[in-house]
C-alpha positions as a LaTeX table, in Angstrom:
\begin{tabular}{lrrr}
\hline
Residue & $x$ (\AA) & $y$ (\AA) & $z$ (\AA) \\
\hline
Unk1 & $-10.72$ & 52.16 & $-33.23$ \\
Unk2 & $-14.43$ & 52.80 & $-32.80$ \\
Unk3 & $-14.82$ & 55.64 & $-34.96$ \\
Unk4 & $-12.91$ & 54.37 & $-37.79$ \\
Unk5 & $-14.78$ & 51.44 & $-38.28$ \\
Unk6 & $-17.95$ & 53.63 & $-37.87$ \\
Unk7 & $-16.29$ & 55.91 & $-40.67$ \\
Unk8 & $-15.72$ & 52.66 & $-42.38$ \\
Unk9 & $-19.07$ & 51.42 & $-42.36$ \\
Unk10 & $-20.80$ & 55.20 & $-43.42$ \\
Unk11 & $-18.13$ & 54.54 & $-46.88$ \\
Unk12 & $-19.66$ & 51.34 & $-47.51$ \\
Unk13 & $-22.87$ & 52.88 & $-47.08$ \\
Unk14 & $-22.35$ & 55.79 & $-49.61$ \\
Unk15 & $-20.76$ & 53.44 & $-52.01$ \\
Unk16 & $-23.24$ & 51.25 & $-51.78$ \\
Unk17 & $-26.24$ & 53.19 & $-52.17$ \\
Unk18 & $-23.95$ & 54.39 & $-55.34$ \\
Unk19 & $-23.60$ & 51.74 & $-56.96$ \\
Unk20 & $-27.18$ & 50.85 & $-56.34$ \\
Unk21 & $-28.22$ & 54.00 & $-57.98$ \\
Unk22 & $-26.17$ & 52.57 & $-61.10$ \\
Unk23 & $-28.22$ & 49.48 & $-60.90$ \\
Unk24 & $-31.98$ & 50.47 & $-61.92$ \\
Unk25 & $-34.52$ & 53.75 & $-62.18$ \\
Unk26 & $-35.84$ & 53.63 & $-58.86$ \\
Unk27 & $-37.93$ & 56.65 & $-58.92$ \\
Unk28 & $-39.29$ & 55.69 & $-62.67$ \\
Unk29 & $-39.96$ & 52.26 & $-61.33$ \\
Unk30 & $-42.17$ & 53.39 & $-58.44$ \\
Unk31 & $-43.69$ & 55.66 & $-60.61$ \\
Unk32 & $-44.68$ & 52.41 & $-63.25$ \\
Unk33 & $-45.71$ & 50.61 & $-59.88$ \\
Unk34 & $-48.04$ & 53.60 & $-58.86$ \\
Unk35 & $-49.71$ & 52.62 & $-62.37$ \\
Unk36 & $-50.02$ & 48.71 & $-61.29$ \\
Unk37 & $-53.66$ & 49.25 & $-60.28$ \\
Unk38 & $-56.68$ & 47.15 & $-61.21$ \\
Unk39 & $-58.31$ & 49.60 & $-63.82$ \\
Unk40 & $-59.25$ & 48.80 & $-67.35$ \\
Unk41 & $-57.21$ & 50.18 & $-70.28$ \\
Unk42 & $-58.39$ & 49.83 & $-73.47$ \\
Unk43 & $-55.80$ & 49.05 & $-76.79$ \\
Unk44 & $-57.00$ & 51.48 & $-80.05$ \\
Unk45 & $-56.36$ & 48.21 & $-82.09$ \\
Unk46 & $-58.36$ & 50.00 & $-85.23$ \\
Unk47 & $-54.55$ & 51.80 & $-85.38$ \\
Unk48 & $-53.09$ & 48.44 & $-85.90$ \\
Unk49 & $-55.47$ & 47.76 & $-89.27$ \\
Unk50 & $-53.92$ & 51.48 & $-90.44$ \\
Unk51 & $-50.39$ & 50.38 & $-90.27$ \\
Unk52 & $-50.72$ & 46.67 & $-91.65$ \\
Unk53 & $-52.74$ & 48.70 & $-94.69$ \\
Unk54 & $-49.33$ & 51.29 & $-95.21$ \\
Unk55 & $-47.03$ & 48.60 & $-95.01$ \\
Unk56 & $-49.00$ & 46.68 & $-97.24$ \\
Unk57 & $-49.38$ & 49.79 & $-99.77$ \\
Unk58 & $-45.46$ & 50.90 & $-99.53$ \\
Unk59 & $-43.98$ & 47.26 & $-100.28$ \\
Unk60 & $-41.40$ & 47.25 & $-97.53$ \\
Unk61 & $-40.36$ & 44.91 & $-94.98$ \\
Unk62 & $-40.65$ & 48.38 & $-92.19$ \\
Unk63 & $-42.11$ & 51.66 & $-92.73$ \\
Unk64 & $-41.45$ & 54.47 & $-90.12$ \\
Unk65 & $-44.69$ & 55.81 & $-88.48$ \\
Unk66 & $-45.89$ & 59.59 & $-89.07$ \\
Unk67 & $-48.43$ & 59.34 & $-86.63$ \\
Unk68 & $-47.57$ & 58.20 & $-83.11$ \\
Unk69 & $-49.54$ & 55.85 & $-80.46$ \\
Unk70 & $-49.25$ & 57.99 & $-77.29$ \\
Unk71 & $-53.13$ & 57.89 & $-77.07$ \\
Unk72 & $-53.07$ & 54.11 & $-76.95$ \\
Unk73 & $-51.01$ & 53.66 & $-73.81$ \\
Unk74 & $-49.77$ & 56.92 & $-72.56$ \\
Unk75 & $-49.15$ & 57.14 & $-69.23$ \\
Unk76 & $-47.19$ & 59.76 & $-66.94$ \\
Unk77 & $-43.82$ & 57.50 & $-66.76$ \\
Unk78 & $-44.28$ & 56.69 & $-70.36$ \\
Unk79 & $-41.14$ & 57.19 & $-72.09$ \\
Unk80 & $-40.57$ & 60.21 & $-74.84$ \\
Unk81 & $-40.64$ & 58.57 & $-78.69$ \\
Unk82 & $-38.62$ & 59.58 & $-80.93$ \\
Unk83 & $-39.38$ & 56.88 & $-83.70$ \\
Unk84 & $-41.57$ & 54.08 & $-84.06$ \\
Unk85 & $-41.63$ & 51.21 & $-86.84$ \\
Unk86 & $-44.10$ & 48.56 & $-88.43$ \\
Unk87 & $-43.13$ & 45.63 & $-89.93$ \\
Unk88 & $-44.35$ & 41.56 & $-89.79$ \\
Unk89 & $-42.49$ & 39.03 & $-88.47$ \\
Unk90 & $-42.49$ & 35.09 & $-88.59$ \\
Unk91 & $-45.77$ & 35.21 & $-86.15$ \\
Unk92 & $-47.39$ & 38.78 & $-86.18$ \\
Unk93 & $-46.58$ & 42.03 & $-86.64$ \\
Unk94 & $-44.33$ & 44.60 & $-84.34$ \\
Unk95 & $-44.42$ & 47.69 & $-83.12$ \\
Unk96 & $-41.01$ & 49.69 & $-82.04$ \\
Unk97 & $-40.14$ & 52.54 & $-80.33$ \\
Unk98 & $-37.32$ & 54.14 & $-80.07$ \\
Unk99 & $-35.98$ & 57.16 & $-77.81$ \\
Unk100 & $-33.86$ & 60.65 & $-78.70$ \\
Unk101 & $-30.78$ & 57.79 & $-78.06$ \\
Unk102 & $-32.42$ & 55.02 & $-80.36$ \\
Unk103 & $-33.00$ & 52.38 & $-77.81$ \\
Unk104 & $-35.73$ & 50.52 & $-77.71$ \\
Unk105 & $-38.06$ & 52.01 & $-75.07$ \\
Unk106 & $-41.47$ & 50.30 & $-75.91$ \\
Unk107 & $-42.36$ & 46.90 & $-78.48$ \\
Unk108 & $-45.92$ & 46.14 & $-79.11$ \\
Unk109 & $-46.52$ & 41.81 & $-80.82$ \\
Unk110 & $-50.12$ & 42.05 & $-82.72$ \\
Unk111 & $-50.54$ & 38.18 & $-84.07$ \\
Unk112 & $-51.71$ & 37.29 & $-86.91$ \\
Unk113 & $-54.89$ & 34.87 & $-84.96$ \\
Unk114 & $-56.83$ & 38.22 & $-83.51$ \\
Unk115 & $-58.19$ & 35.56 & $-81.05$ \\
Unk116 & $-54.74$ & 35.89 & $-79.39$ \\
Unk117 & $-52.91$ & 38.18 & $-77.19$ \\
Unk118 & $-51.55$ & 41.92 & $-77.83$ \\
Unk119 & $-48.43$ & 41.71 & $-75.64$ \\
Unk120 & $-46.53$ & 45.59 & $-74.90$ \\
Unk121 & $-43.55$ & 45.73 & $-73.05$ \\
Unk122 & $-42.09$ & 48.92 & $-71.93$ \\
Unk123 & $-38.18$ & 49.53 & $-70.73$ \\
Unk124 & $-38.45$ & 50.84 & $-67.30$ \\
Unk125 & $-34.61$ & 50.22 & $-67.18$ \\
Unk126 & $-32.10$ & 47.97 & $-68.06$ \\
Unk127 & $-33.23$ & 45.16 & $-65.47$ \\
Unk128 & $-37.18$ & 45.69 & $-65.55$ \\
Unk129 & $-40.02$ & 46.02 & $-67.88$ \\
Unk130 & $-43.29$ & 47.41 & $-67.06$ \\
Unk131 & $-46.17$ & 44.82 & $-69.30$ \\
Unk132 & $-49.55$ & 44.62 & $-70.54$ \\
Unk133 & $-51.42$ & 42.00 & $-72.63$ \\
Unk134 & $-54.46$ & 43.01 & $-74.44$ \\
Unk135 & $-57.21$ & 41.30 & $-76.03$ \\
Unk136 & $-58.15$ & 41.10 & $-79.53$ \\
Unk137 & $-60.82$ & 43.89 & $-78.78$ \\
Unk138 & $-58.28$ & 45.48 & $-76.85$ \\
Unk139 & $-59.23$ & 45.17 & $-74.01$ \\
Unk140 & $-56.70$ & 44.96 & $-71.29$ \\
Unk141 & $-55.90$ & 41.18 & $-69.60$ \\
Unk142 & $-53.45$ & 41.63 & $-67.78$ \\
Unk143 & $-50.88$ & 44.16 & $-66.14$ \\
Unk144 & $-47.44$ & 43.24 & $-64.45$ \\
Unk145 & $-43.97$ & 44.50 & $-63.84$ \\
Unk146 & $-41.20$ & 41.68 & $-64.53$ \\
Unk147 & $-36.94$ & 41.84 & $-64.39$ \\
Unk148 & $-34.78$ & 40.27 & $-66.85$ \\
Unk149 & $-33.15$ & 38.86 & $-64.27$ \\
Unk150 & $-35.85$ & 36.44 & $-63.69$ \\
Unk151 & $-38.70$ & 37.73 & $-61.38$ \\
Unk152 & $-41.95$ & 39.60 & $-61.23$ \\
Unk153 & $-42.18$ & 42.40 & $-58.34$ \\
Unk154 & $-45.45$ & 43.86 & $-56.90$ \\
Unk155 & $-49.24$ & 42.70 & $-57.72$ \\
Unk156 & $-50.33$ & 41.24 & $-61.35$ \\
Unk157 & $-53.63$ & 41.97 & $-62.55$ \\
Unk158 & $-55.73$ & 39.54 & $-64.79$ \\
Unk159 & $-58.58$ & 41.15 & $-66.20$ \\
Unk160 & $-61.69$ & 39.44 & $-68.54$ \\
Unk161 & $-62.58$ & 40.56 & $-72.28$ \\
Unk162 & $-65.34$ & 43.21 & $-70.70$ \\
Unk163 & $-61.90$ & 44.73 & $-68.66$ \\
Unk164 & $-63.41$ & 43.50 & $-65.61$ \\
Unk165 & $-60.51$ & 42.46 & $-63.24$ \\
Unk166 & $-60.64$ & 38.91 & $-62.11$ \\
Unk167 & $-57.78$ & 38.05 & $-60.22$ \\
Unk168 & $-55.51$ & 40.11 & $-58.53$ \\
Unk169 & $-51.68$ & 37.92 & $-57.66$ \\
Unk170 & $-49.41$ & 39.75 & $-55.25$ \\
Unk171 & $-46.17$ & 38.50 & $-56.43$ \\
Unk172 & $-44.42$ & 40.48 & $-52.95$ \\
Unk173 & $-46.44$ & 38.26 & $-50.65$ \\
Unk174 & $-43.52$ & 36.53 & $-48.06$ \\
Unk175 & $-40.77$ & 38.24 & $-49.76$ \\
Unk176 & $-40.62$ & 40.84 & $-46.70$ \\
Unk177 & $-36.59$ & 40.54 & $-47.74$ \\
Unk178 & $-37.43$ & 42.49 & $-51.10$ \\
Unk179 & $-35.57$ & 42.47 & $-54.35$ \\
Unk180 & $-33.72$ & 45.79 & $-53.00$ \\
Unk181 & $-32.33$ & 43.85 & $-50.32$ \\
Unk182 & $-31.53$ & 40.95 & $-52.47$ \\
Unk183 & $-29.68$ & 43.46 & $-54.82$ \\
Unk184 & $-27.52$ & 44.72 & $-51.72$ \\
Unk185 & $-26.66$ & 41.34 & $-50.88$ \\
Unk186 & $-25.90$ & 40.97 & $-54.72$ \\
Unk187 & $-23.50$ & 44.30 & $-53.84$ \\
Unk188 & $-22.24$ & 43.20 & $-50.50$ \\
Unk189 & $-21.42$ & 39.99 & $-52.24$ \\
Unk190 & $-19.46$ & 41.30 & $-55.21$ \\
Unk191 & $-21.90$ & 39.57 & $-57.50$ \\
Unk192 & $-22.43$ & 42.02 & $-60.16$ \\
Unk193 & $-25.96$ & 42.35 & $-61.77$ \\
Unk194 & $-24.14$ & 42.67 & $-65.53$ \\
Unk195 & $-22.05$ & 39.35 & $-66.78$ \\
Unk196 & $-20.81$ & 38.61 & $-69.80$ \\
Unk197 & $-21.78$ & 35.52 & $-71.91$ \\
Unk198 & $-24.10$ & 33.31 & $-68.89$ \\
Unk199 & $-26.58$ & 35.48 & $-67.33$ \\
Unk200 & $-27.17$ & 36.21 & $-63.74$ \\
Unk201 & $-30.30$ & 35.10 & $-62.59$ \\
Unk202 & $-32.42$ & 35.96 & $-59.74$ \\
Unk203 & $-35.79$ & 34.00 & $-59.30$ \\
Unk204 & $-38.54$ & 33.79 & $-56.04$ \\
Unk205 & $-39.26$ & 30.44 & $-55.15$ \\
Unk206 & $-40.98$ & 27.96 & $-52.64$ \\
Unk207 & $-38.39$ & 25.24 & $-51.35$ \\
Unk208 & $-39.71$ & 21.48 & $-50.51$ \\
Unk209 & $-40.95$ & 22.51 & $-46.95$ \\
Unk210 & $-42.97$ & 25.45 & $-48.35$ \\
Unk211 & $-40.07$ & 27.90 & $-47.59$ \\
Unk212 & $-40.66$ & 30.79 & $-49.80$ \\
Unk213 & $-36.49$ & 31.74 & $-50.92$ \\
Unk214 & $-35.07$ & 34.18 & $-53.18$ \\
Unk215 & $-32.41$ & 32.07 & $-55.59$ \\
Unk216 & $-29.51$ & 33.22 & $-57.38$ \\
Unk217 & $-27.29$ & 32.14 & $-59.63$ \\
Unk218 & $-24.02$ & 33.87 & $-60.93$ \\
Unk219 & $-21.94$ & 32.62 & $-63.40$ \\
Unk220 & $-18.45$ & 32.91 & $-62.14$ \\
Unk221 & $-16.38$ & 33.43 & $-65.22$ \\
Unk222 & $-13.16$ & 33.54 & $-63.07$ \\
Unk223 & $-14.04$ & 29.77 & $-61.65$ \\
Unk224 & $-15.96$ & 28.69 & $-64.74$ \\
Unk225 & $-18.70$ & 27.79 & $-62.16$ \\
Unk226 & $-22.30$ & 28.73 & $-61.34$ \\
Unk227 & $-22.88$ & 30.31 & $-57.84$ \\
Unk228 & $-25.70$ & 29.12 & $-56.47$ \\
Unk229 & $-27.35$ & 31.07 & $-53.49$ \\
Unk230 & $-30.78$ & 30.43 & $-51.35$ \\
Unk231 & $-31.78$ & 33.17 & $-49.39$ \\
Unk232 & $-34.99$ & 33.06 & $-46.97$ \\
Unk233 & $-37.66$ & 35.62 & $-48.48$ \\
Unk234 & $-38.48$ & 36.58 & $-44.77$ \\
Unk235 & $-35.14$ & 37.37 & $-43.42$ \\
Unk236 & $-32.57$ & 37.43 & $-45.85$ \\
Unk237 & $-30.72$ & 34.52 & $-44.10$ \\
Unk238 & $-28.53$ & 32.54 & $-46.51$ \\
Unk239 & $-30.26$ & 29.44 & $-46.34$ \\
Unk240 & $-27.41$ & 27.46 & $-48.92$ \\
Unk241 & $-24.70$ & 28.17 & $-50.94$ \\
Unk242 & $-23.46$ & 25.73 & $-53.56$ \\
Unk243 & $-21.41$ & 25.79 & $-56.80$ \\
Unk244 & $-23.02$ & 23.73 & $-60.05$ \\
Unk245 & $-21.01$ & 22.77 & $-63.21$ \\
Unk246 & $-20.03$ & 25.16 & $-65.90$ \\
Unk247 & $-22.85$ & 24.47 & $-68.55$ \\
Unk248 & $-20.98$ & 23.29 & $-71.51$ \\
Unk249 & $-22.73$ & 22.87 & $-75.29$ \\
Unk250 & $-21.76$ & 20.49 & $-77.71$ \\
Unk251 & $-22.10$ & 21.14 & $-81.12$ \\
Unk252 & $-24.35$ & 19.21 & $-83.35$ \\
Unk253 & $-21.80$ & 17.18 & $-84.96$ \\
Unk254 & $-20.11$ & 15.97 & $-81.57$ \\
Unk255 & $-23.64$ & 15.05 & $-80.17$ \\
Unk256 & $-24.14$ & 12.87 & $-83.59$ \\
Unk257 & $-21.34$ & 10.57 & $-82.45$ \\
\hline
\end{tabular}
């Protein structure tokens, strides 16, 4: 009886560790963490003036680059471009790139204002992004490395508009029950990462008597209901688990009345 539920336990394992695999790049996201350091990076904006003068000059709404931006932002991790495009939108202008499979690997916002931010965000994966906001000098202010699902792993760096660093947040600190573990639980749990129509969320929080908690919410399609659970960033101890209403949107007309 013994060894089966050993040999029981080592399949969960396996297909555990499987699935996880399935979930997110782990060796590309330690990789984009290994860049998470406090030195300055500096933006070639003057490349920016280039493009907004071609688009300008060719009278389209996108043009597809010739050249390519590698020596504004390459890094080791940094993913292979196939294609990049220009064109303005309703606040700025945009930057994509696109892989050998035409996803979206990398988008660059340049406002209009050059007295605000440069934001890039690169796909690390499907759940996390690897970001940097620049000055209008382009300078580097900050660096970070953020999930979809809702939270911000490892240390954030806030640098001035010299690219000296100024304040250095590590977003890890009390969460000894990491977002890996929270992702097993998430597995253990049958709560799957990808939902269709709500979201799952997964946030890091500090409860009322300074409890710092990992929080998620799953949208339970099958009993239109939101799973709430609290989870103690120390331990991994389910601190509550509750279910909210179904969120439900009325349309315009029916609010009217």
């Amino acid at each position: 009886m013994r060894t089966k539920k050993h040999i029981a336990f080592i399949l969960f394992l396996i297909a555990a560790c499987s699935a996880q695999k399935d979930i997110y790049n782990l060796k590309k996201l330690k990789m984009k963490i290994h860049e998470l350091n406090a030195e300055s990076k500096l933006l070639n904006v003057k490349l920016f003036e280039d493009y907004k003068k071609e688009l300008k000059d060719s009278n389209a709404l996108k043009i597809l680059l010739s050249s390519n931006i590698d020596s504004m932002a390459k890094s080791e991790s940094a993913p292979t471009v196939k294609e990049e495009f220009f064109y303005k939108s309703y606040n700025g202008y945009v930057l994509d790139q696109y892989d050998s499979k035409n996803e979206k690997v990398k988008e660059i916002k340049i406002p209009f204002d050059k007295s605000l931010i440069i934001e890039v965000k690169e796909k690390i994966d499907e759940y996390f992004d690897y970001n940097e906001t620049y000055f209008g000098n382009g300078n580097i202010r900050s660096k970070t490395i953020s999930s979809s699902l809702g939270f911000e792993i490892d240390k954030k760096y806030y640098f001035d508009e010299k690219g000296k660093t100024t304040e250095i947040t590590d977003t890890d600190k009390g969460y000894s029950f990491t977002y890996e573990d929270v992702f097993r639980f998430c597995i253990e749990n049958k709560i799957p990462l990808k939902t269709e129509g709500f979201p799952l969320k997964i946030m890091k929080t500090t409860l009322q008597d300074e409890t710092k908690a990992w929080v998620i919410e799953y949208p339970n399609s099958e009993i239109q209901k939101i799973e709430v659970y609290i989870l103690n960033a120390t331990s991994g101890e389910l601190i509550n688990k509750d279910l909210r209403d179904w969120p439900v949107f009325k349309h315009k007309a029916q609010q009217k009345q």
